[in-house]
C-alpha positions in Angstrom: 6.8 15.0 12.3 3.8 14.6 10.1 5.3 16.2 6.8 7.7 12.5 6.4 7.4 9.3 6.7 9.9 9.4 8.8 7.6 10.1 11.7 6.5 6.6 10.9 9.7 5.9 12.5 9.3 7.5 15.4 5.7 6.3 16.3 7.0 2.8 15.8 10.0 3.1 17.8 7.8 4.4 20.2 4.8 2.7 20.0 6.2 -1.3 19.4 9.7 -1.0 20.3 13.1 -0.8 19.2 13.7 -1.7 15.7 15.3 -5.0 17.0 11.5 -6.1 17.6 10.9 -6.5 13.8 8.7 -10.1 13.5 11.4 -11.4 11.1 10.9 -14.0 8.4 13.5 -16.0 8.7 13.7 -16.3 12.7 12.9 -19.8 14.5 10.3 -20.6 16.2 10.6 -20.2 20.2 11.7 -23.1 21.9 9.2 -24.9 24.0 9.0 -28.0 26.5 7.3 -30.0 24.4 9.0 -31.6 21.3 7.2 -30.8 18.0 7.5 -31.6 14.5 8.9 -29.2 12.0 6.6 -27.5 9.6 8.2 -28.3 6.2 6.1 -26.3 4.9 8.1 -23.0 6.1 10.3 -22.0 3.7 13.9 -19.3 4.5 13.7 -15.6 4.2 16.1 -16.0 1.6 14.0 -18.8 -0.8 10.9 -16.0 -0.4 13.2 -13.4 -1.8 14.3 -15.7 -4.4 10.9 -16.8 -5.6 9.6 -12.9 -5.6 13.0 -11.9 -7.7 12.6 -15.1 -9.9 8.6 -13.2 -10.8 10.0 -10.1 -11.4 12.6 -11.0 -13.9 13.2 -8.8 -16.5 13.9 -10.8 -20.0 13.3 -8.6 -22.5 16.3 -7.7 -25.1 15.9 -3.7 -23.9 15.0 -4.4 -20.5 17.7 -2.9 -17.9 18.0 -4.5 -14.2 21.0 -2.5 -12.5 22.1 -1.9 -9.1 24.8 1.1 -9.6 26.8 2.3 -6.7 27.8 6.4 -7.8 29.8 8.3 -5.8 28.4 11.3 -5.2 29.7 14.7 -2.9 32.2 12.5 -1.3 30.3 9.4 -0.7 28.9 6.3 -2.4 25.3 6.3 -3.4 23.4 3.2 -4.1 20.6 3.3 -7.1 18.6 0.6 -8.6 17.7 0.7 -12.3 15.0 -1.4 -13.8 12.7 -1.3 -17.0 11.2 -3.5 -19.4 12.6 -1.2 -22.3 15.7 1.4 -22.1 13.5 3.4 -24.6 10.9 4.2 -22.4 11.7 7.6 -20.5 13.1 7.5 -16.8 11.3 8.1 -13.8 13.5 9.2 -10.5 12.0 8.1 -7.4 12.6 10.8 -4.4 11.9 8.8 -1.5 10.5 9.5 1.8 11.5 9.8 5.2 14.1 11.2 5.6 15.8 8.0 5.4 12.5 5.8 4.6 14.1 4.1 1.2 11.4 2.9 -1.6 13.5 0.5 -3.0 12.7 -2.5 0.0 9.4 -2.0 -0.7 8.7 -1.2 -4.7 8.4 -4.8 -5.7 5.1 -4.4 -3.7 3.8 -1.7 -6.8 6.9 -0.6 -8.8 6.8 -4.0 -11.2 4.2 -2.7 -13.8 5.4 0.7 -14.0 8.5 -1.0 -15.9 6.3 -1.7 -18.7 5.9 2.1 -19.0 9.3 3.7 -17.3 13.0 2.9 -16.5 12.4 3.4 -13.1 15.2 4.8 -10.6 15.1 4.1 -7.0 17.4 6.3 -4.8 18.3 5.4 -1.5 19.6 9.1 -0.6 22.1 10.1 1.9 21.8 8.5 5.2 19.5 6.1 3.9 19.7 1.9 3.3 22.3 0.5 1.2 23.7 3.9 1.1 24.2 4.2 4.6 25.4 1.3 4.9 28.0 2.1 2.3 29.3 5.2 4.7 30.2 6.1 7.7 28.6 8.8 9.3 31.3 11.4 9.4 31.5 11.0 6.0 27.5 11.5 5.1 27.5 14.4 7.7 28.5 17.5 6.2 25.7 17.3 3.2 23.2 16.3 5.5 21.1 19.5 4.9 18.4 20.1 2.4 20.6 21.9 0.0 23.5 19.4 0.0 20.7 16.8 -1.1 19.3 18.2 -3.4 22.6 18.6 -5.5 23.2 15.1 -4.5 19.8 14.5 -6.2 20.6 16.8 -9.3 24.2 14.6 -9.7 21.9 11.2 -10.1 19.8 12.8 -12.4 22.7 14.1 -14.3 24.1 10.7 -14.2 20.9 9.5 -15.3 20.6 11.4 -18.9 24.0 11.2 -19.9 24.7 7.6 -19.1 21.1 6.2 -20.7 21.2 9.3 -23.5 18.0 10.8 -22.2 17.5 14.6 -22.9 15.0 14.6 -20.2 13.3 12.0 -17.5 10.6 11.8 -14.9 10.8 13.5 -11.4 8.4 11.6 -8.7 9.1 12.8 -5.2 7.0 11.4 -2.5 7.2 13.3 1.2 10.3 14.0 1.9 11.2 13.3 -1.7 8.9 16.6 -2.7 11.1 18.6 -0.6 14.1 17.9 -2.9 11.8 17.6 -5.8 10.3 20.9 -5.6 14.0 22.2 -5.2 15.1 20.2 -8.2 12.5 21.2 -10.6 13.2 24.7 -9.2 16.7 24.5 -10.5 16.6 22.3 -13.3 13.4 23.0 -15.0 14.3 21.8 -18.2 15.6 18.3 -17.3 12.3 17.0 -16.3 9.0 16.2 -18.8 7.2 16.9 -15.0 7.6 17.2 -11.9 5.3 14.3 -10.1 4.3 15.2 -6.6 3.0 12.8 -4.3 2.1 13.3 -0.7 2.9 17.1 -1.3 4.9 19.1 1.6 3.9 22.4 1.6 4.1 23.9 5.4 5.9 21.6 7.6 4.4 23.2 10.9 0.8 23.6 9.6 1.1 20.1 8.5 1.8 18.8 11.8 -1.0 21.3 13.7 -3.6 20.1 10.7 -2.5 16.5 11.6 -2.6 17.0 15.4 -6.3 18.5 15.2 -7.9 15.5 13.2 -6.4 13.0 15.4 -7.6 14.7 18.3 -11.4 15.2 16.8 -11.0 11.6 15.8 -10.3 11.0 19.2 -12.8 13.1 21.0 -15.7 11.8 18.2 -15.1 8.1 19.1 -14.5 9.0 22.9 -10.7 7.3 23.1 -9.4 8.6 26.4 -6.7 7.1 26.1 -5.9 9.1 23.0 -7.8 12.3 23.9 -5.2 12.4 27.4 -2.2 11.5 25.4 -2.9 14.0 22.6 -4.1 16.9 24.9 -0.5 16.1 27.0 1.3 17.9 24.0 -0.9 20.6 23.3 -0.6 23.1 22.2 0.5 21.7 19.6 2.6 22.1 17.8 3.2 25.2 19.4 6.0 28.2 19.6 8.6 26.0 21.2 10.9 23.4 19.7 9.8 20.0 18.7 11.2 17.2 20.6 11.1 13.5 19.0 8.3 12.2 21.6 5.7 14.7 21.2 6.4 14.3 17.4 5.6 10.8 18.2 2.7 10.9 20.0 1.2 12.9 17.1 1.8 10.4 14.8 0.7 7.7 16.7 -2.7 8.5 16.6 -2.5 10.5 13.2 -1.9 7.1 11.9 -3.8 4.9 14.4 -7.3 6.8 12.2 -5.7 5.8 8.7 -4.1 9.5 8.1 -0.8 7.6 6.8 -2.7 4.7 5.4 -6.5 5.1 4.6 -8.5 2.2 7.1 -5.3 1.0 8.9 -4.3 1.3 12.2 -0.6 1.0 11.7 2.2 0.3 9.1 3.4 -3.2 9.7 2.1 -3.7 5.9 5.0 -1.9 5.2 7.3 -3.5 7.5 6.3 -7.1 6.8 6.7 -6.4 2.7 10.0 -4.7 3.5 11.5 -7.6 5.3 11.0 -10.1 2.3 12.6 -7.9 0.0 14.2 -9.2 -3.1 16.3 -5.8 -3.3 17.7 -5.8 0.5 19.8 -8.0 2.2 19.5 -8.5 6.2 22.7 -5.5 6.9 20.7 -3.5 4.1 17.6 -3.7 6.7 18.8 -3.3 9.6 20.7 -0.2 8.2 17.1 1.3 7.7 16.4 2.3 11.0 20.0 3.6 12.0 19.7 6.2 9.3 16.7 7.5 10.2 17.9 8.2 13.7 20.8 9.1 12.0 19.0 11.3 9.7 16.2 12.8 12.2 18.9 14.1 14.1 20.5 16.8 11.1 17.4 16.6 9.3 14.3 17.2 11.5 14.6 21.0 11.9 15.0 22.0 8.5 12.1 19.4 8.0 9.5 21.4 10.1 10.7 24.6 8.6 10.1 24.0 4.9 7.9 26.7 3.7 6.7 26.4 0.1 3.6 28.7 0.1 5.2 30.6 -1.9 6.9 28.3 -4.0 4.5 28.2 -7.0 5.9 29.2 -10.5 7.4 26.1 -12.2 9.0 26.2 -15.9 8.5 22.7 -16.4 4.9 20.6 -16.4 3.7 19.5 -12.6 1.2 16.8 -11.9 0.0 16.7 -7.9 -1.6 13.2 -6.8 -2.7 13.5 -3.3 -5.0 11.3 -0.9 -8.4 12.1 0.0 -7.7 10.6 3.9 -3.7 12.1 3.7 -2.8 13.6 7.3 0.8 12.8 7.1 1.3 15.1 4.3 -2.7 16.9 4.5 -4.1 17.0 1.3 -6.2 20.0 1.4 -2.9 22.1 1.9 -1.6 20.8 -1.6 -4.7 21.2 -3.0 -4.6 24.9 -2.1 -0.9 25.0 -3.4 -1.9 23.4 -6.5 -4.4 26.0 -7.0 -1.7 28.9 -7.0 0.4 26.8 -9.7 1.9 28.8 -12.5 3.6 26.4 -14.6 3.3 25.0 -18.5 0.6 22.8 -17.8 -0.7 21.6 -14.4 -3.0 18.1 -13.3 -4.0 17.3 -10.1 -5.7 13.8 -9.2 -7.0 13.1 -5.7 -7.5 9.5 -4.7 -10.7 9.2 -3.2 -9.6 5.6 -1.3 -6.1 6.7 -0.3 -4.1 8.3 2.2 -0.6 9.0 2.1 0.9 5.9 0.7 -1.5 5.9 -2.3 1.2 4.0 -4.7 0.2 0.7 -2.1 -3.3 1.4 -1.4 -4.6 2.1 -5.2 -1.8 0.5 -7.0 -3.9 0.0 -10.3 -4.7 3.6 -10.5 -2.1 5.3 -9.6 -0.5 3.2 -12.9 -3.6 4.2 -14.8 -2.6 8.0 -14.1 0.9 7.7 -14.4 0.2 6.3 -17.8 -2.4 8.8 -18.7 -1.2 12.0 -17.4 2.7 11.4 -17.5 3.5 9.6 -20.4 2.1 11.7 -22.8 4.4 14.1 -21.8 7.7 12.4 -23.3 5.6 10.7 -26.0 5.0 14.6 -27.3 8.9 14.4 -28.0 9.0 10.6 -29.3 11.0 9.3 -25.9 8.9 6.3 -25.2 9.1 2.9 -26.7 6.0 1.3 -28.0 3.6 -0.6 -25.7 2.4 -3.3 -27.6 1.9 -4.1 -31.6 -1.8 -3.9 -33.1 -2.8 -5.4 -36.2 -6.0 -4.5 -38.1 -7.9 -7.7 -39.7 
């Protein structure tokens, strides 16, 4: 399933095992034969978290640092609320996936955006603490792209009356810009822009483009292995249905030659930054990977049907940041989508050392643009607080 990170998922439950396998922090050591002294220099899972949450502290008399559990269509919905300043404007993380939660892993680049933006992480229907929150009957019946995306228009609703903003931010990543580009659809005029990163535009052309530069990857460095596992799906992805495993193999060596994330092999980056979470307990976790099977099994047809070629007149601003090594989410098909925009005004960035997780592998500029092309947009209307205090000598 290249269009979501939730094909991530897949490859590694494929690839290294059941989630169960997760190296954890906080495990002991096997037990050997041979009696050995403890290393007192290993410190808990839990004294980790603490150290990372004692960093991120937010002490400022405006700051906000809220976890908020909304009910929501019929079930409870878990969001986390933080910023350095509540006048700043708010920026609503869409996360991936479906079911691939930001909030484990946004201390790893979220922190400096809260000088900036009250930033909202989500975890959707299906997904971490929100899952966790439900049982599955209950999250069922909205599990389709329309019943999220008013479950996404209710937080942002939530969001401007309950911090008295007119309008906020709306960053989808992946799977996120699936409910984004429906969102900003609907509700043009709650959003200063609509931020789009890791565009999907064509879920099945996004999995042939992704099949066909793994396999010339493949055939260029002369991986058999690869080249006979990839050429066992093909064609690919075909006129027949999907299944989970050739979805898999795709994105096993889609990401093996850095289409997810530019000069890596895999995503235990991600995995090992999500286990030390300060946001997410051990249950939260674990309740990552049973939503996304969860999840993949309502989700991952409508997922490979999205369409939005045609999906191009906006009446709010839209800013596209894509990577220049993206085959998760390919970045020359939101390039061309970005080139039929109509909307108010319209920026695309590309990052030229990033593939599809672009907020982790150029951190410092993907700041730099969101302060640059984003924030102007709410400073036009005088909803952002000031940044610092200069004096002329």
């Amino acid at each position: 399933m290249n269009i979501l990170r939730a094909s991530l998922f897949v490859t590694l439950f494929l690839a290294i095992g059941t989630p169960v396998d997760r190296v954890r922090a906080d495990d002991a050591p096997a037990k050997t034969a041979v009696a050995t002294t403890p290393d007192k220099s290993m410190i808990s899972r839990d004294e980790v978290r603490r150290i990372l949450d004692s960093n991120r502290m937010i002490l400022t008399p405006q700051g906000v640092d809220e976890k908020i559990k909304l009910h929501i269509n019929g079930i409870d919905q878990w969001i986390s609320v933080r910023g350095k300043d509540r006048r700043n404007p708010i920026l609503l993380f869409l996360h991936g996936g479906p079911a691939s939660p930001a909030m484990p892993e946004g201390y790893t680049f979220q922190t400096p955006w809260e000088d900036y933006f009250t930033v909202v992480q989500w975890d959707q229907r299906g997904s971490g603490k929100t899952y966790r929150a439900n049982t599955e009957a209950a999250m069922a019946p909205g599990m389709t792209v329309d019943g999220m995306t008013d479950d996404a228009a209710q937080v942002a609703q939530y969001l401007r009356e309950h911090y008295n903003k007119k309008k906020i931010f709306l960053l989808g990543h992946s799977w996120g810009t699936v409910l984004g580009v429906h969102l900003a659809q609907l509700h043009p005029d709650w959003f200063y822009a609509y931020i789009s990163v890791g565009q999907v535009v064509n879920g099945r052309r996004n999995e042939a483009i992704g099949y066909t530069y793994a396999l010339g990857r493949a055939r260029a460095e002369n991986n058999t292995k690869a080249i006979a596992e990839l050429e066992s799906i093909g064609p690919y992805p075909g006129d027949t249905k999907l299944t989970i495993d050739r979805i898999g193999v795709r994105g096993k060596w889609e990401m093996y030659y850095g289409g997810l994330a530019w000069r890596r092999k895999d995503f235990q980056f991600d995995v090992d930054a999500e286990e030390l979470s300060p946001d997410y307990t051990r249950e939260d976790l674990d309740a990552i990977d049973k939503g996304s099977l969860f999840s993949l099994h309502h989700l991952l047809d409508p997922l490979l049907d999205v369409n939005f070629d045609n999906v191009t007149h906006f009446a709010c601003p839209v800013i596209v940041y894509a990577g220049a090594h993206d085959y998760t989410t390919p970045h020359e098909t939101a390039e061309k989508w970005f080139g039929d925009l109509q909307a108010p005004s319209k920026h695309l960035v590309i990052f030229a050392d990033s593939a599809h997780m672009i907020m982790q592998e150029q951190p410092g500029r993907f700041l730099v643009h969101l302060v640059d092309d984003a924030l102007p947009l709410a400073q036009k209307v005088g909803d952002a607080a000031p940044a610092e205090v200069t004096r002329d000598h």
